[in-house]
C-alpha positions in Angstrom: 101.3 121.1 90.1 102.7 122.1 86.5 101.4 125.0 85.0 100.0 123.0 82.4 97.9 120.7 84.8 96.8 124.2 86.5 95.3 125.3 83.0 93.8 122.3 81.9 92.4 121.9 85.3 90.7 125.8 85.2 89.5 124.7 81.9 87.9 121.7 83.9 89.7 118.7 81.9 91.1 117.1 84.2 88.1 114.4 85.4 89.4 111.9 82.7 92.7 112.1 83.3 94.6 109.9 85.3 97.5 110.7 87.4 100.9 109.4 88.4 102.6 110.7 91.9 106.5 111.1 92.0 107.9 110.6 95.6 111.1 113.3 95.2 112.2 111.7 98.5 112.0 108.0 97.4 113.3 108.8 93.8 109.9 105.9 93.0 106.5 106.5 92.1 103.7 105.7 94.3 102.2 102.5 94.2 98.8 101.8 94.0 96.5 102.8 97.3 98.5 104.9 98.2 101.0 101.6 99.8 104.4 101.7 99.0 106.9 102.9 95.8 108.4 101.4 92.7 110.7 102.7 90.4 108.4 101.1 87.5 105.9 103.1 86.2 103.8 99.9 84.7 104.0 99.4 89.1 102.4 102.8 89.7 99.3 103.3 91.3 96.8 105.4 88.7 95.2 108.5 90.6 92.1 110.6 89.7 92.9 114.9 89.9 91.1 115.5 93.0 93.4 112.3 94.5 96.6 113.6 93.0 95.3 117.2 94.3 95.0 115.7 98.0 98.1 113.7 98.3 100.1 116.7 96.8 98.7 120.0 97.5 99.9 120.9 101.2 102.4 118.1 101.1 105.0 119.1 103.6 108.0 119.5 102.5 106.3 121.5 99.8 106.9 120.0 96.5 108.1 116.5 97.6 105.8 114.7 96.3 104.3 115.8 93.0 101.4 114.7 90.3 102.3 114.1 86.6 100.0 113.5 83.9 99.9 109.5 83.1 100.4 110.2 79.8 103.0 112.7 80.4 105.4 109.8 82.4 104.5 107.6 79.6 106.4 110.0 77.1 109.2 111.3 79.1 110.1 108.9 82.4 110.9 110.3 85.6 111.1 113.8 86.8 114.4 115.3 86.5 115.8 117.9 88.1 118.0 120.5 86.3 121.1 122.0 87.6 
């Protein structure tokens, strides 16, 4: 979880938003019920906080599969890493 999902959700705004998960491993987003990945985000399945919060938190490998705000992938894409 980004520090700025961990804020917003402390400040409890997060039951409106909807959520996109990132499969690190697949290099896709998950689709919708949880079934399958696409690379296209128009593809990806929408998820509520507490659903992001229970595919993600306790994920092993920690961190493979994370939650980013919808409108967050709408802006920027994909998750990057930076070397």
């Amino acid at each position: 979880m980004t520090a700025s999902i961990a804020i917003a959700a402390l400040e409890g705004r997060m039951g409106e938003q909807l959520f996109v998960i990132w499969s690190w491993e697949h290099q896709a987003w998950w689709g919708p019920s949880h079934s399958g990945y696409t690379e296209q985000l128009a593809q990806a399945g929408r998820y509520t906080f507490d659903e992001a919060a229970d595919i993600t938190v306790g994920h092993i490998p920690a961190g493979e599969e994370i939650a980013v705000l919808l409108a967050e992938a709408e802006q920027r894409g994909k998750p990057r890493t930076y070397a």
